[in-house]
N, C-alpha and C positions, 0 to 999 in steps of 0.2 A: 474574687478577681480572676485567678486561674481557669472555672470556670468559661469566664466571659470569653478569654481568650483565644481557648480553645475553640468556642463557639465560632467566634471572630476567623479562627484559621480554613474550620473544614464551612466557611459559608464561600472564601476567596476560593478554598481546596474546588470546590462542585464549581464556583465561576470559570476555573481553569480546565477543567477535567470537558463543562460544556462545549469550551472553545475550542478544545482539539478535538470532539468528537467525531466531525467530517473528514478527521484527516488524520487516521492512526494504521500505520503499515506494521505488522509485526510479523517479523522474519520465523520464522519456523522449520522446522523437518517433521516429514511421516516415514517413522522406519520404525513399526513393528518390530522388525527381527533386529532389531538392533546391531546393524551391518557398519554403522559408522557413515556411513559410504555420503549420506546427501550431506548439502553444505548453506547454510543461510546467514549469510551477514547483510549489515549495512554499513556503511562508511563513506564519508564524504559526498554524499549526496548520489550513490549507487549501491543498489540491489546486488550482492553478486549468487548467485545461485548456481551448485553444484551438486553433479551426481558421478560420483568417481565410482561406478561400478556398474556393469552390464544391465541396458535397457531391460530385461523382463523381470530385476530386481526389484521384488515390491518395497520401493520408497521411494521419497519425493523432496526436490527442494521444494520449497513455498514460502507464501508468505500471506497472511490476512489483512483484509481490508476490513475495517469498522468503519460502524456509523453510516450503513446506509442501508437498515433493514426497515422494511417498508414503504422504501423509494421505489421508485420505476426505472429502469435503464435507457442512458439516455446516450453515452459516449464511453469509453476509453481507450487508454494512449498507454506505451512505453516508447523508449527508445533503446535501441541496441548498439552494443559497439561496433558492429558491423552483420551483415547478413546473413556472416557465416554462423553465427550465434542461435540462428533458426535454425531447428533442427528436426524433423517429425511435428512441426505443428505446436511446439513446445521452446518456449517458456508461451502460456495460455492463460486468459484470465478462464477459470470456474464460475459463473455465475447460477447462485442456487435461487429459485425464485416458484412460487407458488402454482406456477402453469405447467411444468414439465418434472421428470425425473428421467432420467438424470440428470446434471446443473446443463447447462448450457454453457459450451466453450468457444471461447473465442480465444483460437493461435495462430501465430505469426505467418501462417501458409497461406491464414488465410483471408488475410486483406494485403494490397500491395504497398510495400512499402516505400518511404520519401526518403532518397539515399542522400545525406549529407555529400557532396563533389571533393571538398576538402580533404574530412575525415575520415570518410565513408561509415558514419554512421547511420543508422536505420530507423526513423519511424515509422514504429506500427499502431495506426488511430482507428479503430472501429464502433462505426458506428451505423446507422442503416445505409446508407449511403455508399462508403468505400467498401460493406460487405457487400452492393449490391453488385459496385465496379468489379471486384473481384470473382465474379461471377454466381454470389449467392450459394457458397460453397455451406453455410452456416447458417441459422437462421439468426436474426435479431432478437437477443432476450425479451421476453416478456412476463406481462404479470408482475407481483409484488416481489422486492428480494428480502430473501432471508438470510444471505449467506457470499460474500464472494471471497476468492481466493486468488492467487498468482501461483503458476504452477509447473515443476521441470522435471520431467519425469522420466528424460531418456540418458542415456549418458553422454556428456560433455558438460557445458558450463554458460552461463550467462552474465553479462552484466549490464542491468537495466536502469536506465535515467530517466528522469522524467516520468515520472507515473502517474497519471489519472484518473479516476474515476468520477462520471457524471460534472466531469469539468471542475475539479478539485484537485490539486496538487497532493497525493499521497506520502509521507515522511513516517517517521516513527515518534509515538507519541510525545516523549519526550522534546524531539525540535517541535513538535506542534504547540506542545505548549509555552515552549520559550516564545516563537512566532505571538503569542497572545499579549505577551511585555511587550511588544517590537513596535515600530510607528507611533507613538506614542503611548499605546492600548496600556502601560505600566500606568496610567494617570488614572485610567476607569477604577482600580480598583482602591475599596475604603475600607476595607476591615481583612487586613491589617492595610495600612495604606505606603504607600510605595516613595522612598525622595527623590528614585531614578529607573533608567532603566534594569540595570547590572542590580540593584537590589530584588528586583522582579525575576531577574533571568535566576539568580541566586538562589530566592526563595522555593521558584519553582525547580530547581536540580534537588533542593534536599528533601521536598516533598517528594517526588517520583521515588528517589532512591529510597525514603520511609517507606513505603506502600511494594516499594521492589521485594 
């Protein structure tokens, strides 16, 4: 019977894990020298991305996008809390993809961005189009991807909302997979099967944290 169970869990485990695949942001640092210095959280639905130590410092806030290797490029978006958060071209998506070497960057210099009037917040959506408004500073990724990344490499600080890629709302895996209970989606699953939502959101916190 144990067993079965088991069976039963890691069959819902890979239903859940499929359903966040388009949409897993994992916050990171690149710091070699182990300076301390870069910063990557997430929290309440913002990126905040920091480099507390002088630009030619080799490290990096970041953060990776999954689940879209062998896609094509098609869009992406952030939002900033204001413009001054642009800095050098940076926070960038890296986009690694089969046609070029080096990845392909697209940073916030270089599409123009839609200033919120209110908050004065900043989006920056690229894609061929507003790279081309902005005078084709960049080219437009192409080829297959292997790899993308978000990336802040000078010193100052970001905090980025709304992320997309390929017209996907980017989170970290864990809200993706809760997102998989939500709207009813706790009903699809049969083994182990679900009497609500909050049982699903449940199920799925204590799997991640096993696997963490």
């Amino acid at each position: 019977m144990r067993k079965v169970i088991v069976a039963a869990v890691s069959v819902v485990a890979l239903a859940l894990s499929a359903s966040m695949a388009t949409a897993a942001l994992v916050p990171n640092v690149y710091d070699p020298g182990n300076t301390n210095c870069p910063v990557s959280t997430y929290s309440n639905g913002v990126l905040h991305l920091a480099k507390n130590c002088p630009t030619p410092t080799n490290a990096a806030a970041q953060a990776t996008i999954t689940g879209f290797t062998g896609a094509t490029f098609t869009s992406a978006s952030f939002t900033l809390a204001s413009t001054s958060q642009c800095n050098g071209g940076s926070p960038r998506f890296n986009v690694y993809t089969n046609a070029q070497q080096p990845p392909f960057f697209l940073g916030c210099n270089n599409v123009i961005p839609v200033v919120d009037p209110t908050t004065g917040a900043a989006t920056y959506t690229f894609n061929a189009a507003t790279i081309a408004a902005a005078g084709g500073q960049v080219p437009v990724p192409t080829g297959t991807i292997s790899f993308v990344e978000i990336v802040l490499d000078v010193q100052g600080s970001a905090d980025l909302r709304n992320i997309t890629f390929n017209g996907v709302l980017q989170v970290p895996a864990t809200l993706a997979a809760k997102a998989a209970c939500k709207k009813g989606g706790w009903k699809t699953f049969t083994s182990p099967k679900f009497k609500n939502q909050g049982q699903c959101i449940k199920y799925v916190n204590a799997h991640r944290h096993a696997q963490s």
